[in-house]
VOPAGU-2260 file (C-alpha; in pm, 1 decimal, decimal comma):
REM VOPAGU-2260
SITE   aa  ch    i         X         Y         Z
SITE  UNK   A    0    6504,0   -8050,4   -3663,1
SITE  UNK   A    1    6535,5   -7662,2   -3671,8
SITE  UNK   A    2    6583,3   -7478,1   -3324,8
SITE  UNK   A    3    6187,5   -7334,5   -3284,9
SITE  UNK   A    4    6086,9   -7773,1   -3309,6
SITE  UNK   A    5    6345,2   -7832,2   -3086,5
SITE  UNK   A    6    6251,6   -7606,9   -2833,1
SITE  UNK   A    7    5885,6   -7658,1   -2850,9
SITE  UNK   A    8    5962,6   -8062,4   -2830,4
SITE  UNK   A    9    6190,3   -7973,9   -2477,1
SITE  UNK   A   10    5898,2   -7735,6   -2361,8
SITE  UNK   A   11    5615,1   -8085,1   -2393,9
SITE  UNK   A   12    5856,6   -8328,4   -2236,6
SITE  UNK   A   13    5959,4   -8087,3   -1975,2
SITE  UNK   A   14    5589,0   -7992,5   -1888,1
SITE  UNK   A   15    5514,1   -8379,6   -1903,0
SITE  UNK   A   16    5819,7   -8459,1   -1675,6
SITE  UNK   A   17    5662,7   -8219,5   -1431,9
SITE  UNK   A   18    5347,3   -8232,3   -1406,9
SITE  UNK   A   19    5403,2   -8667,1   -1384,2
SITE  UNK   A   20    5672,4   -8535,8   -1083,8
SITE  UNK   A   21    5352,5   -8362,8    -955,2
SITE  UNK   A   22    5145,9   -8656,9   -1012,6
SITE  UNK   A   23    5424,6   -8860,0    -807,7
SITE  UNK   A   24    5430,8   -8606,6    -485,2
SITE  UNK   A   25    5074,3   -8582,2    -453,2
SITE  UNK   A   26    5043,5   -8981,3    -383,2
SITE  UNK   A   27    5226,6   -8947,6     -46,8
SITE  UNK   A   28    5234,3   -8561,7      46,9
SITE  UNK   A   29    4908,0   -8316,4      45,3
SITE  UNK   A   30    4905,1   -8052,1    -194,9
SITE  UNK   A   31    4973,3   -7783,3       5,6
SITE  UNK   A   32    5289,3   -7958,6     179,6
SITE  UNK   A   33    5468,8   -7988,7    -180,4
SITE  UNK   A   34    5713,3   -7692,8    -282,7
SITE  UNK   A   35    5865,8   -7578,8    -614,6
SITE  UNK   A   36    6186,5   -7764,7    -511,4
SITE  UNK   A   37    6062,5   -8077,9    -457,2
SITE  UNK   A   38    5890,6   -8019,8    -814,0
SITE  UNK   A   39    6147,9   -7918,8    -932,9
SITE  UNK   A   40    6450,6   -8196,7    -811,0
SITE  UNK   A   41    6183,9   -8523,1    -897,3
SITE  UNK   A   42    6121,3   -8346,6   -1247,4
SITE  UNK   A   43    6484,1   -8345,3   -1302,5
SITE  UNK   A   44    6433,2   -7931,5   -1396,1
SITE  UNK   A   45    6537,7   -7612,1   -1294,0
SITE  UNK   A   46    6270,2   -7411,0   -1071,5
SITE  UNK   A   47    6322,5   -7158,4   -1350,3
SITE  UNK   A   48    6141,3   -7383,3   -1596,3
SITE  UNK   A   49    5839,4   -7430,1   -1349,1
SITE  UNK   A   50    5741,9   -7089,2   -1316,4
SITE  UNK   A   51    5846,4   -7019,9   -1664,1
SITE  UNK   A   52    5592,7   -7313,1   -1749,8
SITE  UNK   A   53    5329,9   -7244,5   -1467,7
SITE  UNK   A   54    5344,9   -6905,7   -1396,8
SITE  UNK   A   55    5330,1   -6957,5    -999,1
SITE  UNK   A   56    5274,0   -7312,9    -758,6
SITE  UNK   A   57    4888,1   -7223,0    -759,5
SITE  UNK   A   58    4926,5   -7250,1   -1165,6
SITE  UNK   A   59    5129,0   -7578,9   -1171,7
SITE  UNK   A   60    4866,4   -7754,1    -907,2
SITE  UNK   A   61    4535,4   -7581,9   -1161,2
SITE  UNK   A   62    4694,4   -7754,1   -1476,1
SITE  UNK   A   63    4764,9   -8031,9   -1286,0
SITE  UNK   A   64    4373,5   -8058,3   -1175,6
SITE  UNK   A   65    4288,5   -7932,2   -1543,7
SITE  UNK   A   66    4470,9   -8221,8   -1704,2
SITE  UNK   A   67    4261,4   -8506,3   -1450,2
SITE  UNK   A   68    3926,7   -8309,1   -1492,9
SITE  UNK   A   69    3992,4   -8308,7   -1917,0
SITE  UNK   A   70    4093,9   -8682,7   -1868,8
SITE  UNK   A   71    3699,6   -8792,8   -1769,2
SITE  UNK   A   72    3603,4   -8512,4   -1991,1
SITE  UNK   A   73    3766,9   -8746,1   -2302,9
SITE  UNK   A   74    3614,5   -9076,3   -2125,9
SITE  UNK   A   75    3300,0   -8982,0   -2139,1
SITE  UNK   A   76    3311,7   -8820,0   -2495,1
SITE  UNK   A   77    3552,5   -9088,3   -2642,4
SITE  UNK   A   78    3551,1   -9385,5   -2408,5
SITE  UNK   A   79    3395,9   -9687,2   -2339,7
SITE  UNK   A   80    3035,4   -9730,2   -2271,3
SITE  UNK   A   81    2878,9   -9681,5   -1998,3
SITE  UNK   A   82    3061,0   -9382,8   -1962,6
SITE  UNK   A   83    3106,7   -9308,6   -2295,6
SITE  UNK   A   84    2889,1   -9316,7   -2587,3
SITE  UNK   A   85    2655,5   -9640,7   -2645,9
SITE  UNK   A   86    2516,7   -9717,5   -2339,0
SITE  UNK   A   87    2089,5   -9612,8   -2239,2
SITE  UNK   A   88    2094,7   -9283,6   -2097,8
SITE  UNK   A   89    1975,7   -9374,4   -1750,7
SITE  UNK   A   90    2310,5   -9592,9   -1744,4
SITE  UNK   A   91    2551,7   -9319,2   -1877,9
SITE  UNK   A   92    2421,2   -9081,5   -1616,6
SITE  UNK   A   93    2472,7   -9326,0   -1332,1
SITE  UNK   A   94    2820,6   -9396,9   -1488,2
SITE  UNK   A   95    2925,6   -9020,1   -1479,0
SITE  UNK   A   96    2835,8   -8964,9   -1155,2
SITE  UNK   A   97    3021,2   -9247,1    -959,3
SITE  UNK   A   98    3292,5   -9091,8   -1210,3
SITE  UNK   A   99    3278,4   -8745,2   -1055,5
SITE  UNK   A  100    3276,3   -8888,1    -692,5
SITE  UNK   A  101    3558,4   -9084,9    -736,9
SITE  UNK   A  102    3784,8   -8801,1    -949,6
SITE  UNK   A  103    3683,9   -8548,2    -645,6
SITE  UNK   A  104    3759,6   -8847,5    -376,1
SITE  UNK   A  105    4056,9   -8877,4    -517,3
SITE  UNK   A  106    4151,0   -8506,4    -571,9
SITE  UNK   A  107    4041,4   -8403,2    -247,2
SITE  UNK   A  108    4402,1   -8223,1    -143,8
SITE  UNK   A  109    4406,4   -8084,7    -461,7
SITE  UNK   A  110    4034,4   -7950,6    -451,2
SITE  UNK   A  111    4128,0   -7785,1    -105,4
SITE  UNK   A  112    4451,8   -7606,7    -205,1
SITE  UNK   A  113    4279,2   -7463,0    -573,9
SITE  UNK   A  114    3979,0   -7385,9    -356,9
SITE  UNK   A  115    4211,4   -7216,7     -57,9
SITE  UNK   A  116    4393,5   -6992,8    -358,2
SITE  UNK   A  117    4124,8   -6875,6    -478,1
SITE  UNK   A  118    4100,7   -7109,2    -779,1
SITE  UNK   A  119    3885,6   -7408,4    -765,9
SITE  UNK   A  120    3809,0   -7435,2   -1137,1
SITE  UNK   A  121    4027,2   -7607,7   -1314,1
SITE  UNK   A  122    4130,7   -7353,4   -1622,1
SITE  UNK   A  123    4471,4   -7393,8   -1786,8
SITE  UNK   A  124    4570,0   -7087,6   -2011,3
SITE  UNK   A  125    4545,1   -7151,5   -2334,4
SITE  UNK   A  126    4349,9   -7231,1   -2670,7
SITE  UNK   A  127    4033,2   -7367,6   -2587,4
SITE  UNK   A  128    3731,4   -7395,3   -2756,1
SITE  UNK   A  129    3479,0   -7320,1   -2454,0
SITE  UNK   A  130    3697,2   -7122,2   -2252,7
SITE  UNK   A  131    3540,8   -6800,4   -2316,0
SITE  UNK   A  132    3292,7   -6938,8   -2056,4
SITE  UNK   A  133    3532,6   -6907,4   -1784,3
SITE  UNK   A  134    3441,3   -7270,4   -1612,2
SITE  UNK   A  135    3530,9   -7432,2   -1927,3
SITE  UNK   A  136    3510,6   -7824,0   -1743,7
SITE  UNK   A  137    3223,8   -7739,6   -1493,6
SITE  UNK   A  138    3038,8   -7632,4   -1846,4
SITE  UNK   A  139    3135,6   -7927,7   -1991,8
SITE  UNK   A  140    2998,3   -8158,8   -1707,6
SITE  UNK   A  141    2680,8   -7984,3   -1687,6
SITE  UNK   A  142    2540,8   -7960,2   -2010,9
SITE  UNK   A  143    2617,0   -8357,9   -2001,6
SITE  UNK   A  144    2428,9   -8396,4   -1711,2
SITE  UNK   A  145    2179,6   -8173,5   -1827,8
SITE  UNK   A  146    2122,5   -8336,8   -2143,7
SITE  UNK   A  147    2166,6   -8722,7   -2009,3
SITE  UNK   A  148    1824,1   -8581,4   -1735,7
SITE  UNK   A  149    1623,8   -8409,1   -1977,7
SITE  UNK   A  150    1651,9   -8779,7   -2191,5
SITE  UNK   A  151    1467,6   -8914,3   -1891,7
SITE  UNK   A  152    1289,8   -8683,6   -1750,4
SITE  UNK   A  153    1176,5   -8373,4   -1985,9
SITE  UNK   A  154     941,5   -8248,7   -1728,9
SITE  UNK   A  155    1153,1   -8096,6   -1465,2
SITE  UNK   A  156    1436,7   -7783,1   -1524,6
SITE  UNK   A  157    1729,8   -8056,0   -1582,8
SITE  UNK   A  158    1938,8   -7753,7   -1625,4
SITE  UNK   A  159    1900,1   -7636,3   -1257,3
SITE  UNK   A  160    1838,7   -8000,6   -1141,5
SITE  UNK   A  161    2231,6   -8040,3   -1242,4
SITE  UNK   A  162    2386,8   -7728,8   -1086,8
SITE  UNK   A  163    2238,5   -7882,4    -783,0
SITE  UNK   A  164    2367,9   -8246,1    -824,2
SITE  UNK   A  165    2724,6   -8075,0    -894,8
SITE  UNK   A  166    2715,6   -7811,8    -639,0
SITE  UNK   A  167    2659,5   -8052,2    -379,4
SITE  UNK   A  168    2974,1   -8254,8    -434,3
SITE  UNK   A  169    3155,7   -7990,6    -366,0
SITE  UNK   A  170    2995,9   -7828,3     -51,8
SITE  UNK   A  171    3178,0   -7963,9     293,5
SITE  UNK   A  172    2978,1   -8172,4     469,0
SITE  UNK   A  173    3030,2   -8416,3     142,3
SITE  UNK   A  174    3360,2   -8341,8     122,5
SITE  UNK   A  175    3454,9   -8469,4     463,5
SITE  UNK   A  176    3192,9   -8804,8     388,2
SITE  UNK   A  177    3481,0   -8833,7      63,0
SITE  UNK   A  178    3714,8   -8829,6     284,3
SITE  UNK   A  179    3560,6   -9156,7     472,7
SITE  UNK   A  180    3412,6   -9371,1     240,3
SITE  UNK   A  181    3325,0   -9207,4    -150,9
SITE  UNK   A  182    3099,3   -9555,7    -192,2
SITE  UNK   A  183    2876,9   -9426,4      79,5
SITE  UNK   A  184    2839,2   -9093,1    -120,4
SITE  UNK   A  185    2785,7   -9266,3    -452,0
SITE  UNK   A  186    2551,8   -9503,5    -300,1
SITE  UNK   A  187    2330,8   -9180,3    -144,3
SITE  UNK   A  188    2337,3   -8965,1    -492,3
SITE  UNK   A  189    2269,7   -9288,3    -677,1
SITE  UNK   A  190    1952,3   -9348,3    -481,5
SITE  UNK   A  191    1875,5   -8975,1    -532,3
SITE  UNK   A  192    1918,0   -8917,1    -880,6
SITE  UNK   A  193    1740,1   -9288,5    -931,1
SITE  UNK   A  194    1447,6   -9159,5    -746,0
SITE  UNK   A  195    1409,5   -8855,4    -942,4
SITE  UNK   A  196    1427,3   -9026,3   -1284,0
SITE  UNK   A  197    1110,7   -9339,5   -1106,7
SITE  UNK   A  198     958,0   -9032,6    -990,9
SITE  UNK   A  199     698,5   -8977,1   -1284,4
């Protein structure tokens, strides 16, 4: 293996190694509470290599959100129905929005410290086909909602309809209901979004 592979295969697994030692701290500290250190010692890396990697903490904690928002961005492209392709449209929709609730329920500390920075789009630098938009996964997410509405109900601006769906899962009086109980939330947007598509 010449010295450029080499170095490019220590640069994955050392990214992988820390953003899983990431993963690991976030499951019993919040977000904001975890330091470079402690990144650094459960990764088994030098705090050099993060901020070589990451750039800064605020960059480490957006790839690390990036990553989980690309992750339902692949299920619902690539996975199983009724997430993913083959399942009715009025399904698939329903599917991809108890999917958002629970990614944000569970990402709530993370949400709070991107949103606190400055940063709460998710937008790893790098090579990617859409990111000339800027929000490259809140693009993503809304042109599939868009399109899964508009199957069911051609009539009204889907396109709007969506940002509004979306933008309410991430204002705060939702955020704290997260906090409590996500099923509640799913169970109100479910009725919602149900009573639009009946509503012909």
């Amino acid at each position: 293996m010449s010295e450029g592979r080499k170095e490019r295969a220590d640069a994955v697994r050392n990214r992988r190694a820390i953003l899983a030692a990431t993963e690991k701290l976030l499951a019993t500290h919040r977000a904001r509470d975890i330091s470079m250190e402690q990144v650094a010692a459960e990764a088994g890396v030098g705090k050099g290599t993060i901020f070589h990697r990451f750039g800064s903490r605020t960059g480490l904690m957006t790839a690390l959100m990036y990553e989980r928002a690309r992750a339902l961005s692949d299920a619902i492209t690539e996975g199983p129905p009724p997430l993913g392709p083959g399942a009715p449209d009025r399904e698939r929709l329903l599917a991809f929005l108890d999917a958002v609730i629970e990614m944000i329920a569970r990402n709530k500390s993370l949400l709070a410290e991107l949103a606190h920075t400055g940063t709460p789009e998710p937008a790893e630098p790098g090579p990617e086909p859409d990111r000339a938009e800027g929000k490259p996964v809140y693009s993503f997410w809304h042109g599939h909602l868009s399109a899964l509405l508009a199957a069911e109900r051609p009539d009204v601006d889907t396109g709007l309809t969506a940002h509004l769906i979306l933008g309410a899962l991430h204002s705060e009086p939702v955020l704290e209901r997260l906090t409590d109980d996500s099923a509640d939330v799913a169970a109100a947007l479910r009725a919602m979004v149900q009573a639009l598509l009946d509503a012909r």
